[in-house]
TIVO-2410 file (N, C-alpha, C; in nm, 3 decimals):
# residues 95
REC num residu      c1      c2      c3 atome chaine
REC   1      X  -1.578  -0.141   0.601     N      A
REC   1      X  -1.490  -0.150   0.487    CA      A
REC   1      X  -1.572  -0.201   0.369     C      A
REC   2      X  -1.538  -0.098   0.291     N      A
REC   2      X  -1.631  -0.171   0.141    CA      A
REC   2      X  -1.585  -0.323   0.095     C      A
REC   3      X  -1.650  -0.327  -0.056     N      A
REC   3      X  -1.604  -0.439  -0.081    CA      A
REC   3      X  -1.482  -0.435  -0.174     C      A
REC   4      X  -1.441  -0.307  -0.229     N      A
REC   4      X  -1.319  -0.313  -0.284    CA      A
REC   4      X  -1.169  -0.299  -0.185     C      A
REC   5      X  -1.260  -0.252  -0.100     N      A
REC   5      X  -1.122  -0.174   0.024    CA      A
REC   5      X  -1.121  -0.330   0.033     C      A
REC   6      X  -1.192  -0.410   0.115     N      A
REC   6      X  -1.189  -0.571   0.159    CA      A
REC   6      X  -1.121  -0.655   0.086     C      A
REC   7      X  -1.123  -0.649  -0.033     N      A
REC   7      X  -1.041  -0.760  -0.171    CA      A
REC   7      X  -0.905  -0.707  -0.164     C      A
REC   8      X  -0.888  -0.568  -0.206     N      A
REC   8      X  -0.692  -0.489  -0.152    CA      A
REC   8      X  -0.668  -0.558  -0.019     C      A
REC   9      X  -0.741  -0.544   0.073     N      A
REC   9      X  -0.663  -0.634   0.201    CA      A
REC   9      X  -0.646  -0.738   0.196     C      A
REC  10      X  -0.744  -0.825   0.181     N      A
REC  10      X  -0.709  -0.981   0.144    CA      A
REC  10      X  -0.615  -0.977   0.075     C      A
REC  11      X  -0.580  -0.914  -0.048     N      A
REC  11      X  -0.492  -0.948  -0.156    CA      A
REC  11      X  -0.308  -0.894  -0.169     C      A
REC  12      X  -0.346  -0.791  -0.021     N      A
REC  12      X  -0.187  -0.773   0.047    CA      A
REC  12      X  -0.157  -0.832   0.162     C      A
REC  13      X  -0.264  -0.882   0.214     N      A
REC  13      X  -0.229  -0.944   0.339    CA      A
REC  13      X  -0.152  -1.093   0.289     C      A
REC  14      X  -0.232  -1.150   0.167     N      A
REC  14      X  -0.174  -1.281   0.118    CA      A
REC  14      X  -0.048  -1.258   0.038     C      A
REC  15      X  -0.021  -1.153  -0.019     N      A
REC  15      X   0.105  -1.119  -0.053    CA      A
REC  15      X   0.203  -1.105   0.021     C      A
REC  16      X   0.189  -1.012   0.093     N      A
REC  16      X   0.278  -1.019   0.232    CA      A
REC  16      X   0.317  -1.126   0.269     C      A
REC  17      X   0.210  -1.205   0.325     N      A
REC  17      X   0.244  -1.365   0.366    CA      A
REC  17      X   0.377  -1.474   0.261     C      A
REC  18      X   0.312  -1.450   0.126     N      A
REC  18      X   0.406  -1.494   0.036    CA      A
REC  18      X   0.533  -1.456   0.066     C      A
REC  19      X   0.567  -1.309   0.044     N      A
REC  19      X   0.680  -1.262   0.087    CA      A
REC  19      X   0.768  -1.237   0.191     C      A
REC  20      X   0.696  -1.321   0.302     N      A
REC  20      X   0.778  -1.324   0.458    CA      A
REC  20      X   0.800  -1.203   0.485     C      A
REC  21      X   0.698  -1.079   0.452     N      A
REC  21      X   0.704  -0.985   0.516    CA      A
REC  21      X   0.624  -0.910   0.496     C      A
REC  22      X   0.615  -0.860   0.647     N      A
REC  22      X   0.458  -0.761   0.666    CA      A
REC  22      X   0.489  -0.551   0.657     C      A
REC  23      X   0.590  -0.537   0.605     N      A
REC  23      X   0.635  -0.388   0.591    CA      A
REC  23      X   0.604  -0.410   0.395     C      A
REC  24      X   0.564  -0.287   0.405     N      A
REC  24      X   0.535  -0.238   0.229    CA      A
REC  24      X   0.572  -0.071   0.216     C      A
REC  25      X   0.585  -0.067   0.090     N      A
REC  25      X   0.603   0.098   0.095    CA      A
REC  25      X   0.499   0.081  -0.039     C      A
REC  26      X   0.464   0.223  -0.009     N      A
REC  26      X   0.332   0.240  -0.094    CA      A
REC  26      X   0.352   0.416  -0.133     C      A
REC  27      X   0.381   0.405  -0.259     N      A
REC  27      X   0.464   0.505  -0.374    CA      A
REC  27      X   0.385   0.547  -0.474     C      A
REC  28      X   0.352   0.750  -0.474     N      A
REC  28      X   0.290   0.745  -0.614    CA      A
REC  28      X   0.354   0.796  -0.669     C      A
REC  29      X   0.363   0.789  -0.802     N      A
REC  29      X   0.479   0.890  -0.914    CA      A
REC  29      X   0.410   0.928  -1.008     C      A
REC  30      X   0.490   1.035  -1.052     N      A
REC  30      X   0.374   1.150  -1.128    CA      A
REC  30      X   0.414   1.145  -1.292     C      A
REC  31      X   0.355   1.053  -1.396     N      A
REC  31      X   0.417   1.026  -1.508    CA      A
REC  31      X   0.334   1.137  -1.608     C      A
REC  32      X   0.277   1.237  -1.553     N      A
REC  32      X   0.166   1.366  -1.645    CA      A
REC  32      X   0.065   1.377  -1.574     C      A
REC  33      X  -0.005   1.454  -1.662     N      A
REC  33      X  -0.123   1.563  -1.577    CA      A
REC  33      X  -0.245   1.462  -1.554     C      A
REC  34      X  -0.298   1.447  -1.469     N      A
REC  34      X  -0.416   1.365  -1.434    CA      A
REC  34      X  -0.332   1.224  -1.485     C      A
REC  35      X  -0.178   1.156  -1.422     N      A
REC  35      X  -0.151   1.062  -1.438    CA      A
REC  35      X  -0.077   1.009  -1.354     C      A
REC  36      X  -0.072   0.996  -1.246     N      A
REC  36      X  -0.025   0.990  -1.095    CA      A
REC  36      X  -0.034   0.825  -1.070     C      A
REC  37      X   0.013   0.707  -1.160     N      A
REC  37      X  -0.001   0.605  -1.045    CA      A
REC  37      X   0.063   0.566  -0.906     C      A
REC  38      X  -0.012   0.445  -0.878     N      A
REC  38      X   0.046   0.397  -0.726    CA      A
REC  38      X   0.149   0.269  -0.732     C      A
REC  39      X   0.223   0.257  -0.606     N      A
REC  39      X   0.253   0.108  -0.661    CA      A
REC  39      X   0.279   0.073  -0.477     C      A
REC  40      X   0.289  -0.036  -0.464     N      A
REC  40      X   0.323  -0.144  -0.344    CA      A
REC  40      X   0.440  -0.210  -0.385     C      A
REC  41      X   0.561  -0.196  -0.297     N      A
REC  41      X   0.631  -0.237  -0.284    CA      A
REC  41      X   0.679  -0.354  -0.163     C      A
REC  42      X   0.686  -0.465  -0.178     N      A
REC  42      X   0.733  -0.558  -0.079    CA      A
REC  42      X   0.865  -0.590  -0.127     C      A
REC  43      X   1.009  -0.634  -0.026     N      A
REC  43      X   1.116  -0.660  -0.058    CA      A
REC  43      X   1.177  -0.648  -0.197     C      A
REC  44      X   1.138  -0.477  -0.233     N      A
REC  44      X   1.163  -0.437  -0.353    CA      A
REC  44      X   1.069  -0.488  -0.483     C      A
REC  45      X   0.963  -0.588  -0.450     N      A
REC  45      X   0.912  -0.610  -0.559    CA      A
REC  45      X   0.788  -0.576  -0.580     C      A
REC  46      X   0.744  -0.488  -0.710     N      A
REC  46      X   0.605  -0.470  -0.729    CA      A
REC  46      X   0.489  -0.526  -0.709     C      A
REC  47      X   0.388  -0.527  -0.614     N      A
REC  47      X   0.293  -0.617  -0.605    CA      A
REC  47      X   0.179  -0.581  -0.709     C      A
REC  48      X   0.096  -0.685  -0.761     N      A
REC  48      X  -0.058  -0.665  -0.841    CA      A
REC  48      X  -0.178  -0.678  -0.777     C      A
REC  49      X  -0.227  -0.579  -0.762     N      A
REC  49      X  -0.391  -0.612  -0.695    CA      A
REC  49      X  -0.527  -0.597  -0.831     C      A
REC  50      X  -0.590  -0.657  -0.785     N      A
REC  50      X  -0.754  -0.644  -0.867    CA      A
REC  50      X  -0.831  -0.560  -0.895     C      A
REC  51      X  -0.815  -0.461  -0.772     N      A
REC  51      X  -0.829  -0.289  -0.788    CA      A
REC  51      X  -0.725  -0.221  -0.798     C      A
REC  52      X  -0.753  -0.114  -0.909     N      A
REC  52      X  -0.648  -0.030  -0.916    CA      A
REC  52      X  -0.707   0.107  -0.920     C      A
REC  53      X  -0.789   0.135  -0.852     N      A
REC  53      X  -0.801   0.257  -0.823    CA      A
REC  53      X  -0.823   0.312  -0.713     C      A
REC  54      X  -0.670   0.259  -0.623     N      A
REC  54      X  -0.667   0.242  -0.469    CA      A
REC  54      X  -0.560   0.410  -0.473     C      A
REC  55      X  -0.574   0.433  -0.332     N      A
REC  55      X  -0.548   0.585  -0.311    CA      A
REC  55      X  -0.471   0.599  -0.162     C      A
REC  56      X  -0.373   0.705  -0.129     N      A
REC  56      X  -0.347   0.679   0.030    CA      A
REC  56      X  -0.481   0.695   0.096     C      A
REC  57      X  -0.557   0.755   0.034     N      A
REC  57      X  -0.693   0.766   0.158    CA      A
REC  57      X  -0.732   0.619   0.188     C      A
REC  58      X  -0.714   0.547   0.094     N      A
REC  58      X  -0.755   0.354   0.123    CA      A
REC  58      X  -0.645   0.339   0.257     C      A
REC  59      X  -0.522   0.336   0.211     N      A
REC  59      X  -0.453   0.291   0.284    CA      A
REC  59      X  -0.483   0.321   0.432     C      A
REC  60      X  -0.457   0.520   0.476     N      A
REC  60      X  -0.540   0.571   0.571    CA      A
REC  60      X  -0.644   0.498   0.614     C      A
REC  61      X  -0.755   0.486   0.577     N      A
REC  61      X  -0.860   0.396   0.645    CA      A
REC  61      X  -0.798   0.247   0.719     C      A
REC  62      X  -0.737   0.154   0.639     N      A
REC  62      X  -0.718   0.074   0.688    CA      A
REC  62      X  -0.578   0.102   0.802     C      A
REC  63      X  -0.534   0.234   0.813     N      A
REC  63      X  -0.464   0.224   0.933    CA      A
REC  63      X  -0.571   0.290   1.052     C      A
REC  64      X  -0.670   0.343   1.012     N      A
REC  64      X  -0.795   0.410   1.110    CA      A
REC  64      X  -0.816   0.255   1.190     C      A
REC  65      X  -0.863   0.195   1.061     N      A
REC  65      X  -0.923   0.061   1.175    CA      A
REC  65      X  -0.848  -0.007   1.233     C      A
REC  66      X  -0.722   0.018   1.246     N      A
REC  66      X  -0.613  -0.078   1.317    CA      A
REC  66      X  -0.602  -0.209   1.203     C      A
REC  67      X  -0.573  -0.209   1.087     N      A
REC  67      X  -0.525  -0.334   0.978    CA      A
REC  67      X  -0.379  -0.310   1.005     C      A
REC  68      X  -0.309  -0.219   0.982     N      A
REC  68      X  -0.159  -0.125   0.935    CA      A
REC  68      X  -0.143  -0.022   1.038     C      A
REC  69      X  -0.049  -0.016   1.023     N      A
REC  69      X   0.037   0.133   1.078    CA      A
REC  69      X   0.149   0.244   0.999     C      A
REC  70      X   0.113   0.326   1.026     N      A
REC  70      X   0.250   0.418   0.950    CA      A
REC  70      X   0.384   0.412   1.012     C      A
REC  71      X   0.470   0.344   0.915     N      A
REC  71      X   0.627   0.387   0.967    CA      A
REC  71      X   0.664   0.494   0.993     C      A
REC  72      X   0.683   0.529   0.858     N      A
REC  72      X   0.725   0.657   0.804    CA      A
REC  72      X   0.740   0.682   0.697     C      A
REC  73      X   0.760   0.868   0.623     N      A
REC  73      X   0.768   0.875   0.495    CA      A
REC  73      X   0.924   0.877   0.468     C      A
REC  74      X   0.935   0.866   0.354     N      A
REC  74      X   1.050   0.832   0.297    CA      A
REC  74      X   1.123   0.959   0.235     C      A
REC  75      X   1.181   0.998   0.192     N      A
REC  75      X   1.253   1.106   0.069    CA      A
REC  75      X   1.235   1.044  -0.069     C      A
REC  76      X   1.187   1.129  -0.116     N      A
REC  76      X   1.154   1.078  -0.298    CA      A
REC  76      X   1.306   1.042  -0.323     C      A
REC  77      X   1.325   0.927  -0.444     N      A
REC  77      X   1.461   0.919  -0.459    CA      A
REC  77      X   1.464   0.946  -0.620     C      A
REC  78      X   1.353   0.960  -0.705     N      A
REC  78      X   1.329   0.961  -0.837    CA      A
REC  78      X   1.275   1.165  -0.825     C      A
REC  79      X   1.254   1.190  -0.954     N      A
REC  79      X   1.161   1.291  -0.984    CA      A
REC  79      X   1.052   1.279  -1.013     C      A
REC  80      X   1.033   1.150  -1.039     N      A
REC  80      X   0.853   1.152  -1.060    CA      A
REC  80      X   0.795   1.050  -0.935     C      A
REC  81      X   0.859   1.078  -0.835     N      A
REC  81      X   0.826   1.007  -0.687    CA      A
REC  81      X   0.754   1.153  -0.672     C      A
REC  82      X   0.612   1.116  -0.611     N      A
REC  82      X   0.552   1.193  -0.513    CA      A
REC  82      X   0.543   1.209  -0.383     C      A
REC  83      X   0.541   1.092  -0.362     N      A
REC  83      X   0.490   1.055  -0.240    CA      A
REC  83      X   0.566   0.901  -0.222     C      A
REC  84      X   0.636   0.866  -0.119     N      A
REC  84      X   0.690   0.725  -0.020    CA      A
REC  84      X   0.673   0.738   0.086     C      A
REC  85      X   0.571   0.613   0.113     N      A
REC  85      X   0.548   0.581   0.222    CA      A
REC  85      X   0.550   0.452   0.295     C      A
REC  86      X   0.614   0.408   0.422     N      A
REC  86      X   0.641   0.254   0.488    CA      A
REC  86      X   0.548   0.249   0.556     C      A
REC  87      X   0.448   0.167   0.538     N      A
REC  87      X   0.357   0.090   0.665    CA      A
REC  87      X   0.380  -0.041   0.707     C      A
REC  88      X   0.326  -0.081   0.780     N      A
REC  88      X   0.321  -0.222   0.811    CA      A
REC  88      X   0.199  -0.280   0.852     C      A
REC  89      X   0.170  -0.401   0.843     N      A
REC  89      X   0.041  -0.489   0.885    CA      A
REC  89      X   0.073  -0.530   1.007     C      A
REC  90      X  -0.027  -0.470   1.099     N      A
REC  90      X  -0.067  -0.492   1.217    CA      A
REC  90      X  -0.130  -0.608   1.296     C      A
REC  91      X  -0.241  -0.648   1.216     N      A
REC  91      X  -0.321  -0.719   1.205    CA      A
REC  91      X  -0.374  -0.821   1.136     C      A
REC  92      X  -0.431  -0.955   1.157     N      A
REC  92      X  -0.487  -1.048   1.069    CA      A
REC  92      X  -0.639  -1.058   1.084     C      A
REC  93      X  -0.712  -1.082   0.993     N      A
REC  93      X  -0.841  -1.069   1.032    CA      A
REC  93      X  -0.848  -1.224   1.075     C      A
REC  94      X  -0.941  -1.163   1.245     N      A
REC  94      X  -0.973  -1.292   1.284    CA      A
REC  94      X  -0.870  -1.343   1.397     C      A
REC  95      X  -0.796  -1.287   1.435     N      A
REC  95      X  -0.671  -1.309   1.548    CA      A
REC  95      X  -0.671  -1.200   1.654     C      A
***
């Protein structure tokens, strides 16, 4: 794991923790052409990370290595929803 993939984990794993919960949905919406952001959702609320030029392929990896798991995808509920998706944290580093 690089060192940006490494700082997004630390920095949802401690979020999570804040939020008494280890399920997130992780949402991109399509606001124009080459303008697609992402967002993390915990108990409905937007989370902030340090990198922001995180991608499902990040996420993917960290369910490769066993960090997360895939729930499931969701049904867009907006029009500029692309993509919803539920994972959950599996894992703590170090346990």
């Amino acid at each position: 794991m690089d060192k940006r993939l490494s700082l997004f984990w630390n920095e949802l794993l401690a979020q999570c923790e804040k939020h008494n919960s280890f399920e997130f949905i992780f949402k991109i919406e399509y606001w124009g052409i080459l303008w697609t952001p992402w967002f993390i959702y915990v108990n409905d609320e937007s989370l902030k990370f340090s990198a922001n030029d995180l991608n499902f392929n990040d996420i993917e990896i960290l369910i490769k290595n066993g960090y997360i798991e895939f729930v499931e995808e969701l049904l867009p509920t907006d029009n500029i929803d692309i993509e919803i998706k539920k994972c959950r944290i599996k894992t703590k580093p170090g346990s």
